[in-house]
C-alpha positions as CSV (number, residue, x, y, z in Angstrom):
1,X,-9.7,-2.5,13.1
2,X,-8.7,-4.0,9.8
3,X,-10.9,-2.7,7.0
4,X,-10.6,-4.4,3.7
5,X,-12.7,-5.0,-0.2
6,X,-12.7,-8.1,-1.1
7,X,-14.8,-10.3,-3.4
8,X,-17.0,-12.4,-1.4
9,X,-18.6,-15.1,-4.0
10,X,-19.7,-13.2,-7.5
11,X,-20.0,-10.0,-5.5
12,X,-17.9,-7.2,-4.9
13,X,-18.1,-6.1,-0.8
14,X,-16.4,-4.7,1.9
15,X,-15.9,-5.4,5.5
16,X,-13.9,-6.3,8.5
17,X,-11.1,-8.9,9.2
18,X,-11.1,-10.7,12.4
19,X,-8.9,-13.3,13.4
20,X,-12.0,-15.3,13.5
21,X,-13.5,-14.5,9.9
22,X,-15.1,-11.4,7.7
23,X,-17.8,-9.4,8.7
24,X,-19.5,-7.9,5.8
25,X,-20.2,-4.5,6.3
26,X,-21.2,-4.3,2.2
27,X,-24.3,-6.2,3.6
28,X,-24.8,-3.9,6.5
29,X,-23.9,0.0,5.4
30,X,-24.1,-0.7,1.8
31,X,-26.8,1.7,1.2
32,X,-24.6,4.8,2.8
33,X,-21.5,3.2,1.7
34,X,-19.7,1.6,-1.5
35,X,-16.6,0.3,0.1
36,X,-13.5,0.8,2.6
37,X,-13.2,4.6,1.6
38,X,-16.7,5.3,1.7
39,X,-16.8,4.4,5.8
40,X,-14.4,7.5,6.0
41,X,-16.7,9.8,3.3
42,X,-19.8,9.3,5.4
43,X,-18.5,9.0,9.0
44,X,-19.6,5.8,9.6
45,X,-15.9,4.2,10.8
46,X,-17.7,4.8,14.4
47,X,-20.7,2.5,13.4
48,X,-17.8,0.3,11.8
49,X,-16.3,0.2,15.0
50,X,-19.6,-0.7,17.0
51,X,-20.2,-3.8,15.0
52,X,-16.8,-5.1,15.1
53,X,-17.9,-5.3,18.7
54,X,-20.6,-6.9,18.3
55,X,-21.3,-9.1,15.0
56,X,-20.4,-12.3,14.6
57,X,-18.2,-13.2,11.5
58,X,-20.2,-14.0,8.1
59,X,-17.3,-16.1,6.5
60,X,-14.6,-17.7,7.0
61,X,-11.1,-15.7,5.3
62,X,-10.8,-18.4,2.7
63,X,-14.0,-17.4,1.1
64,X,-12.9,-14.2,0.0
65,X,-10.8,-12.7,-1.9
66,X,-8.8,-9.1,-1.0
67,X,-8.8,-6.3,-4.1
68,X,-6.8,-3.1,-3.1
69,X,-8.0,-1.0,0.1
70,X,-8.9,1.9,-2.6
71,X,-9.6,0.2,-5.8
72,X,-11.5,3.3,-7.5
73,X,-10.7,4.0,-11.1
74,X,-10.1,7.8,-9.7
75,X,-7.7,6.5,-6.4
76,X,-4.7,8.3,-6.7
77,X,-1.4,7.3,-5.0
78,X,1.4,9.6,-4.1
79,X,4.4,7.3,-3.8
80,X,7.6,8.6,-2.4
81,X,11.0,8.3,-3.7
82,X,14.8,7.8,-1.8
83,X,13.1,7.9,1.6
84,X,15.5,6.0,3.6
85,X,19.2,6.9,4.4
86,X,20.3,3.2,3.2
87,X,18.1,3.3,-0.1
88,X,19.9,7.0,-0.4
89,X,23.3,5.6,-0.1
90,X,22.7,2.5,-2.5
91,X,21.6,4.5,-5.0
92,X,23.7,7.0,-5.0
93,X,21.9,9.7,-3.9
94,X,22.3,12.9,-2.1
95,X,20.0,13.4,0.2
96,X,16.8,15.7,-1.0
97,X,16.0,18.9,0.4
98,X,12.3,17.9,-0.4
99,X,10.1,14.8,-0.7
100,X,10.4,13.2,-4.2
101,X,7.2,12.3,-5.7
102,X,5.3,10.7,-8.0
103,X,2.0,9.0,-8.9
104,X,1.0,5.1,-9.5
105,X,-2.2,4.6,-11.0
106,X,-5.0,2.2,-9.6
107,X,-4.4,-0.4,-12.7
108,X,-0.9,-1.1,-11.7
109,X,-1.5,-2.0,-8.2
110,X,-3.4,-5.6,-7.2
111,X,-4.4,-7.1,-4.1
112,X,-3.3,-9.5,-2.0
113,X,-2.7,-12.7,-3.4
114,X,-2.9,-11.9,-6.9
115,X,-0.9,-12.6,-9.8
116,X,1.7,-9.7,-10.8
117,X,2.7,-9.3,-14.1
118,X,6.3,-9.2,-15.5
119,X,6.4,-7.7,-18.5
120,X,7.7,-9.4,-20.9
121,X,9.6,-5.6,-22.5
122,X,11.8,-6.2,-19.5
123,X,14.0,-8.1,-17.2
124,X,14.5,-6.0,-14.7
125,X,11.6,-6.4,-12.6
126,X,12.5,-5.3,-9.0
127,X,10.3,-5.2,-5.7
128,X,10.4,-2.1,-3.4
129,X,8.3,-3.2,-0.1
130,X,6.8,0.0,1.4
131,X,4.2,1.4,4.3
132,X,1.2,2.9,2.5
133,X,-0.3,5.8,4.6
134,X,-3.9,6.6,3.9
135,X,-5.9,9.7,4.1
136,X,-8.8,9.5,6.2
137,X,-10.0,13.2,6.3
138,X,-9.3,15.3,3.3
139,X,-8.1,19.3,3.6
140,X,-5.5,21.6,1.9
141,X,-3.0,23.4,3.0
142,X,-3.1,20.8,5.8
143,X,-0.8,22.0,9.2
144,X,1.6,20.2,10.2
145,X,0.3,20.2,13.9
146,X,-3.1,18.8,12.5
147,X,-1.7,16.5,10.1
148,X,-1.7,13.3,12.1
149,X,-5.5,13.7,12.2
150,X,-6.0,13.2,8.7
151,X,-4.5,9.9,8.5
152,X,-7.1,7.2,8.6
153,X,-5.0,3.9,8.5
154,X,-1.5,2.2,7.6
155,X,-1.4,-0.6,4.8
156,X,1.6,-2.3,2.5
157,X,2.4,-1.5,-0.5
158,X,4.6,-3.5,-3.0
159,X,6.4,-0.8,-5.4
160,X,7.3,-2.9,-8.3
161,X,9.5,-1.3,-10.9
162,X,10.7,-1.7,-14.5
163,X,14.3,-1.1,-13.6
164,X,15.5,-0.1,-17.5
165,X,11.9,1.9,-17.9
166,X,12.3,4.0,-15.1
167,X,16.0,5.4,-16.1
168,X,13.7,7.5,-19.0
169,X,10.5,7.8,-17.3
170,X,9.6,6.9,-13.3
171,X,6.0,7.1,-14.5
172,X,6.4,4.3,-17.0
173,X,8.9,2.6,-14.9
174,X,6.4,2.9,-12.1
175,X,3.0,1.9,-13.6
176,X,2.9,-1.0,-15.9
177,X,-0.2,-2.8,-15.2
178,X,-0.3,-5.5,-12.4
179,X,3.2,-4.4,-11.5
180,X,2.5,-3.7,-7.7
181,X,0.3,-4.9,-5.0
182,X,-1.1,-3.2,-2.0
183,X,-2.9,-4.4,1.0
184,X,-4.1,-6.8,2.5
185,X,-6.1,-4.4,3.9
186,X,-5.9,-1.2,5.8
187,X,-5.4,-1.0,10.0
188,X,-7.1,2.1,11.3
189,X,-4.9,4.8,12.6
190,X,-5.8,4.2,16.2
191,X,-4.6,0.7,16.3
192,X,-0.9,2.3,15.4
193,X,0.2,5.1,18.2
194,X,3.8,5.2,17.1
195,X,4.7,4.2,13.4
196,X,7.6,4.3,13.9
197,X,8.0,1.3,15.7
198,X,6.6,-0.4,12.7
199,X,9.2,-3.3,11.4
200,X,9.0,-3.7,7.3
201,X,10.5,-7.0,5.9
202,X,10.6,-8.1,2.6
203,X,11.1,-11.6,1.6
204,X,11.8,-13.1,-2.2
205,X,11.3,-16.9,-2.5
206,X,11.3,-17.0,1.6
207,X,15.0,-15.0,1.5
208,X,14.8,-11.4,3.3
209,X,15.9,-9.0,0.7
210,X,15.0,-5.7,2.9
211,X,14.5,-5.5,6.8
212,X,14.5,-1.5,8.1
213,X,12.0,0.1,10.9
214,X,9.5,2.9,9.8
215,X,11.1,5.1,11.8
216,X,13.9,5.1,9.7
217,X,12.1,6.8,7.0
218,X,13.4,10.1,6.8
219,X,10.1,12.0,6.1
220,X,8.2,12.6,9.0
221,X,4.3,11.7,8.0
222,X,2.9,15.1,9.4
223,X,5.5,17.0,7.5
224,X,4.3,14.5,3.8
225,X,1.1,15.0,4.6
226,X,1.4,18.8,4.8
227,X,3.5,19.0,1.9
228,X,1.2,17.2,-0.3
229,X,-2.4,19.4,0.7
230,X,0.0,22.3,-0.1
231,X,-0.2,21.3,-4.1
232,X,-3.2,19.6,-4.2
233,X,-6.3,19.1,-2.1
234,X,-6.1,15.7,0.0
235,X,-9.0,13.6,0.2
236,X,-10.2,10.5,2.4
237,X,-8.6,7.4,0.5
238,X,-5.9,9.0,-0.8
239,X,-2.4,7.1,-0.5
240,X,0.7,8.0,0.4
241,X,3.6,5.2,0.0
242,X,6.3,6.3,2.1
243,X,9.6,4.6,0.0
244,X,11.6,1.8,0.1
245,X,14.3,0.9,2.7
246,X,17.7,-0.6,1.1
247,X,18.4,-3.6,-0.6
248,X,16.1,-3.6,-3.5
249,X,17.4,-6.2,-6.4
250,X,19.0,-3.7,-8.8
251,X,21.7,-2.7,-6.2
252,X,22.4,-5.8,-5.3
253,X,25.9,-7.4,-6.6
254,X,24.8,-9.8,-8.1
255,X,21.3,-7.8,-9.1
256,X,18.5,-9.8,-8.1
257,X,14.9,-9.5,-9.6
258,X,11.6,-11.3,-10.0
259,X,11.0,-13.5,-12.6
260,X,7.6,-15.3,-13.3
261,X,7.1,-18.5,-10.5
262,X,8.6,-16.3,-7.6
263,X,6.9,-15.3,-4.4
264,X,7.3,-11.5,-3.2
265,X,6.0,-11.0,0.5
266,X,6.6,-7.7,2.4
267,X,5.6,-7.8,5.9
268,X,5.2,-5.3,8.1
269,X,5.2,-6.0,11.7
270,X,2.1,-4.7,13.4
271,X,0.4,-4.2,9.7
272,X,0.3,-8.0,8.1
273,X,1.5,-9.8,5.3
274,X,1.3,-9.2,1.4
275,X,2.3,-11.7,-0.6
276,X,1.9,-12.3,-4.4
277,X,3.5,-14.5,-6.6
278,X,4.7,-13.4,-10.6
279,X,3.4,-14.7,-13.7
280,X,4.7,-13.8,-17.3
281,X,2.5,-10.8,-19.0
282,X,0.2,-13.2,-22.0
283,X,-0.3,-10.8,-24.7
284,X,-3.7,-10.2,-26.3
């Protein structure tokens, strides 16, 4: 089931996407619900479920428009660093005895199909294309044997990075506004038995930059999301991106990176497509 906010007219909702249409499930559950995360808050991804089933579409996919699967103000991310062996080995890096983490904030991410911002500080404007794990149960000090059960979905996540930024600071490098996109929406876990078989492919301008499956990540998922309730109490809608395979533009001889007028698209086989074109940052 693919669960995804969008705007539908003037009005912020939430729903399901069929290949058919959207059903609005704003309309629906809005009174025990606000949005996507809230079906996982309140139990209701059952009753979500049931009228998938059984409701027709209320639109058509060209009349609305997709914001982030978690676009609270208070959504926090946990994005994941040198995760793949090839990204390792461009890079330069040995390989860590830990995960290497940090945070994005909810401003610096968009949805699908929206405008993302190259700042104009910087040239060095580079895509990472990444599968974005999301929490559907909360806990802490989460085993690893129960781990798997607290996942609630897989989505896509476009990591974009201020290359020169991020040598002195990954959070800056990491969160200029409108830098990164995630979504289209989110597929619920039990639609994805082994995500490892999931194929990531991103694409500048129609070229594919990066091509890698999941299961090359080197992080097993029960083992990140252990590791993460072990510091910090996980709850539903919480986002884990699991890192970047190789070939992102500032390895790349010569380096390539997105300038304003290109298309990024990462692509996840099994998942969907997010694509996003750049535009240049206008200053107030």
């Amino acid at each position: 089931m693919k669960l995804a906010n969008v705007k539908r007219g003037d009005k912020n909702t939430f729903g399901i996407v069929t290949d058919s249409g959207f059903i609005d499930l704003g309309k629906r559950l809005g009174q025990q619900a606000a949005d996507v995360v809230g079906l996982f808050e309140n139990n209701l991804v059952g009753k979500a479920r049931e009228l998938a089933a059984g409701t027709q579409p209320d639109c058509s996919l060209d009349e609305i428009v997709f914001r982030t699967p978690n676009d609270r103000s208070d959504a926090r991310i946990f994005a994941l660093g040198w995760a793949y062996a090839e990204h390792q080995a461009e890079t330069g890096k040995e390989p860590p005895a830990f995960p290497n983490m940090f945070s994005r904030l909810p401003e610096s991410l968009v949805g699908h199909g929206a405008h993302l911002v190259k700042p104009n500080i910087s040239d060095t404007f580079d895509y990472e294309g990444e599968v974005a794990v999301i929490i559907g149960k909360g806990g802490r000090h989460i085993p690893m044997e129960a781990a798997k059960s607290h996942i609630g979905g897989y989505s896509i996540l476009m990591d974009g990075s201020i290359r020169e930024w991020q040598k002195h600071s990954i959070t800056a490098g990491k969160n200029f506004d409108k830098s990164g996109s995630f979504g289209p929406w989110m597929l619920t876990a039990d639609e994805v038995p082994d995500p490892a078989k999931l194929i990531l492919t991103t694409r500048l301008n129609g070229e594919q930059v990066q091509h890698a499956p999941f299961g090359d990540m080197v992080w097993d998922l029960a083992h990140l999301v252990h590791y993460i309730s072990t510091f910090c109490e996980l709850r539903a809608g919480d986002v884990i991106s699991t890192g970047t395979p190789g070939g992102v533009g500032h390895k790349r001889n010569p380096q390539k990176f997105m300038k304003p007028g290109d298309t990024i698209e990462v692509e996840v086989q099994g998942l969907g497509l997010l694509r996003n074109t750049v535009v240049q940052e206008v200053e107030a």
